[in-house]
N, C-alpha and C positions, 0 to 999 in steps of 0.2 A: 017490245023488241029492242028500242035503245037501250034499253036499262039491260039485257043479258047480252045486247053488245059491247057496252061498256064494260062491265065484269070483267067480260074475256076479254077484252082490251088489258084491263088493268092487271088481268093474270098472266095472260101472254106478254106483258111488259117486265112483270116481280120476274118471271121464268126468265127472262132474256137477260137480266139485271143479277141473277144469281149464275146462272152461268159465265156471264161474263167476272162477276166477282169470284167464282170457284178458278176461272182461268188466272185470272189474274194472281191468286195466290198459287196456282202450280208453278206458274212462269217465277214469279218475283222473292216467293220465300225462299229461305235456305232450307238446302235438301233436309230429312232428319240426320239427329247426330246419335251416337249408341258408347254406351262406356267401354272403353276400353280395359282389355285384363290381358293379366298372364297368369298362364295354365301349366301344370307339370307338363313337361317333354324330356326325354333321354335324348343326348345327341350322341352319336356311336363317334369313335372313331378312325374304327377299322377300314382298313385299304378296303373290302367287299363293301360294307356300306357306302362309301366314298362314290364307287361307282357304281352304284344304285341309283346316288344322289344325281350323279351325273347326268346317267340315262332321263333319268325323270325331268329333271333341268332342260336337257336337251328337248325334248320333246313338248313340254309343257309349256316353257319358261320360256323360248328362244323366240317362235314366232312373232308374239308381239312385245317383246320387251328388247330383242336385237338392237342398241346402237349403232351411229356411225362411225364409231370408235372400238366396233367389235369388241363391246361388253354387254353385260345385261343394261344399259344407262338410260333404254326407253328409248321411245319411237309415237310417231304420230300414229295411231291405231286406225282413224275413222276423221272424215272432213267434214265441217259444219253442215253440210246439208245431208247427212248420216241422219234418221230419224232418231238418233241416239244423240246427237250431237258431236262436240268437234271433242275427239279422247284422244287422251295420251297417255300410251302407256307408261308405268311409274319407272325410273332409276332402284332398280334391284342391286345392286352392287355394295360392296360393304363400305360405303360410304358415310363418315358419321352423322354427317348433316343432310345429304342429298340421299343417299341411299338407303338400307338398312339398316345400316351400321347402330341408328340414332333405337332400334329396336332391341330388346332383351330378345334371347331366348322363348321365353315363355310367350310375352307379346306376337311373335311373328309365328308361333305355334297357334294363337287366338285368330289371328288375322288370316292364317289359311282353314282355319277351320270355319271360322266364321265371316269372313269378309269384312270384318270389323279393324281399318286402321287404329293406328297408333292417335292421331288427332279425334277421334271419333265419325271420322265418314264411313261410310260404306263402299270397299269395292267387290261386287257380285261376281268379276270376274276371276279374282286372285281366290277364290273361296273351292275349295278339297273339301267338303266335310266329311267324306265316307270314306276319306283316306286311312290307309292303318297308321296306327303307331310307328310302327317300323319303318312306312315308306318317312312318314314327314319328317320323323328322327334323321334317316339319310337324307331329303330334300332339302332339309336346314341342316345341315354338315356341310354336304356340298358349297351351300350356298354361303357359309362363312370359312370355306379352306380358301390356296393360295391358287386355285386355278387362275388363271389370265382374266376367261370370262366373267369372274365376278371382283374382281380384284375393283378397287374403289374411283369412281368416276365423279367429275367436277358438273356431269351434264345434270341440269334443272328442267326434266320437260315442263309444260305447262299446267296448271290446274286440269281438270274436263269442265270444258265448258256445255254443259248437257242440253240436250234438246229438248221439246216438250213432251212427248213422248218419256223419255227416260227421268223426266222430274215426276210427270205422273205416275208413272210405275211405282219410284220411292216412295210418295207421297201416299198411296194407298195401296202399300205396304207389298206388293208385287215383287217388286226389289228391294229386299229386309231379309237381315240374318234371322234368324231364328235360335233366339236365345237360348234352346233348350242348355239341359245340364249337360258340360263336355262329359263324355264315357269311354273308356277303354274302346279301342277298334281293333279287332284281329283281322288280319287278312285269310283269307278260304284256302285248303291244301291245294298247292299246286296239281297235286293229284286227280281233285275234281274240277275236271278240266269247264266245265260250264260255267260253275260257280265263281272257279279263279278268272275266267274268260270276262262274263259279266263283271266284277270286281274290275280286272284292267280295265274297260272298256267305258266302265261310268264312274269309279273313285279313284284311278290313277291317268290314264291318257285322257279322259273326257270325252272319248271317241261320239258319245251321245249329243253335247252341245249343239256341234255344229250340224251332226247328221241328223239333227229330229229337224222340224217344222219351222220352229222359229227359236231366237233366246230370248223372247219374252214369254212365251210359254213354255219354257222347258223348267223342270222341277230338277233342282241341284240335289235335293234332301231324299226323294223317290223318285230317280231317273225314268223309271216306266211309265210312270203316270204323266208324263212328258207327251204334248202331242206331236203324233206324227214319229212317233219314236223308232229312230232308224231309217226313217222311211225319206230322208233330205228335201230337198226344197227351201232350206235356210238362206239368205241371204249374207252374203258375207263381203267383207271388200277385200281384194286381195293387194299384191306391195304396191300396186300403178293406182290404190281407188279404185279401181273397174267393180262390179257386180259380178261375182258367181255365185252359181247357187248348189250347195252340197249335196252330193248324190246319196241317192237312195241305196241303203247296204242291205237293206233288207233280204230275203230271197226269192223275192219276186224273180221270175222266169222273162217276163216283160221288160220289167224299170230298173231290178235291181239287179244284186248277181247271181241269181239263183243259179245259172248257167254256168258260170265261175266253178275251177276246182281251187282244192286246199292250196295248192301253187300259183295258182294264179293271183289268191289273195295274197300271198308272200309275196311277190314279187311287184306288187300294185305298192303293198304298205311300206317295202323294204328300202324299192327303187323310184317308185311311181311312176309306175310302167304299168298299162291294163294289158289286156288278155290281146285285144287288139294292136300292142306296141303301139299305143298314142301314149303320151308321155301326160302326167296329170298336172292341173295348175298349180304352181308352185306354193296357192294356199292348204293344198293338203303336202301339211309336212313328211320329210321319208323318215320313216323310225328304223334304220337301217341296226340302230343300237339291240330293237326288240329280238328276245333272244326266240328259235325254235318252239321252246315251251308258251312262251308269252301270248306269239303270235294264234299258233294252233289252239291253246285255249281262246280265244278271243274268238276264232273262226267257231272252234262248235262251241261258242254261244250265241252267235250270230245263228246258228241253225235252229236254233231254240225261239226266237225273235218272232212276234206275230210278221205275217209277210204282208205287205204296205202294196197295193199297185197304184204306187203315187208315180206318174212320170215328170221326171224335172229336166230344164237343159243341162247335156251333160257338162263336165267339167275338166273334160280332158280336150288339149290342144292339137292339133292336128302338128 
């Protein structure tokens, strides 16, 4: 009996010694690093793509990359005790050394499609991959014309200093570009209003990220296969640090808005204003830019949408 107490003594010991050695290299190594490329891209530069580039900007770019200098120059995204740890979003602005500036073309077309910086880090959040040709072409025009917002800013946020959570993710590969081979992307006929709907809604605004489950389990590459997809409960911190958690868009009759007409989602996404005139937290931004077509496709794709009867607190303010 001592002898197969000792054993497991000695195994429950190896086990406690390898776990602590598996922590310790999440915490203390440096995240992975990934080569950096540049990729063909066409950059347009007609006044229509301009304001493509724009809308897209607006809507994508602004929330977490807003400075205090009202440019894209970054913003503290998330505070050390964030299970992600203390991030900051990067200086976007065409800045040669701080911004983008110090990026080619092709580079910053690699870097949205893949999350793959210029230095070799990874950022999972600046990552489009299912975006078309057309939009990035305009979203990097935009993002190298003379508007104000991107015009070239002195501001250096700080590294991300990550938490253990988001070093583990990288580390077994959770949080990892996926190298595949870049390919041509078309976007869907405006026409078919599902398909273009889903298209905005998971390769252009991201609408999925925050509305599924969590972003640790959400799939950049096959938005569907994302848990909890549509169905909110996300965690997010909004501009005070608070906790909210993203509503369920699902059409659930219960949680979601199954109850919701076509205008009420306009007027929620437009203004953020629900159906009940409660005005929404400011971390759902208004895409006031999205045109009639955009919107309405987006809604009946949302119709199409497994229905979630997930109940989350809501996130609209009295």
């Amino acid at each position: 009996m001592k002898k197969v107490l000792k054993i497991a003594g000695t195994l429950f010991g190896a086990l406690v010694l390898l776990v602590l050695c598996l922590a310790a290299w999440i915490s203390f190594s440096p995240p992975p690093e990934y080569e950096s490329r540049s990729i063909p891209v066409s950059i347009p530069t007609d006044s229509a793509a301009l304001a493509l580039g724009q809308k897209i900007v607006q809507t994508e770019c602004v929330l977490c990359h807003m400075g205090a200098d009202g440019k894209l120059s970054g913003r503290q995204f998330t505070k050390a005790d964030n299970p992600f740890g203390e991030i900051w979003a990067a200086n976007i602005t065409g800045h040669p050394e701080k911004g983008i500036g110090r990026y080619s073309d092709g580079e910053l077309a690699y870097l949205f499609r893949t999350g793959v910086k210029k230095d070799g880090g990874f950022a999972p959040f600046m990552m489009v991959p299912n975006i078309s040709d057309e939009h990035l072409g305009a979203l990097i025009a935009y993002l190298r014309s003379d508007a104000p917002l991107v015009q070239a800013s002195e501001s250096a946020p700080p590294a991300p200093k990550y938490g253990f959570l988001a070093k583990a993710l990288m580390k077994f590969g959770v949080f990892a570009p996926k190298l595949q081979e870049i390919r041509p992307i078309e976007a869907p006929d405006p026409g078919d209003q599902v398909a273009y709907g889903k298209y905005l809604s998971t390769a252009v605004f991201s609408c999925f990220e925050c509305h599924s489950k969590s972003f640790e389990t959400n799939d950049d590459y096959v938005p569907e296969n994302s848990e909890g997809y549509f169905g909110g409960g996300n965690s997010i911190e909004d501009g005070s640090f608070d906790i909210v958690h993203s509503a369920n868009i699902t059409m659930s009759k219960a949680f979601g808005i199954g109850k919701w007409q076509q205008a009420d989602f306009v007027r929620a996404v437009q203004t953020g204003q629900d159906p009940d005139n409660r005005i929404l937290n400011p971390v759902m931004p208004r895409y006031a830019a999205l045109s009639d077509t955009e919107i309405s496709a987006i809604w009946a794709y949302l119709q199409t949408v497994p229905v979630l009867e997930n109940q989350v607190q809501r996130i609209a303010k009295q």
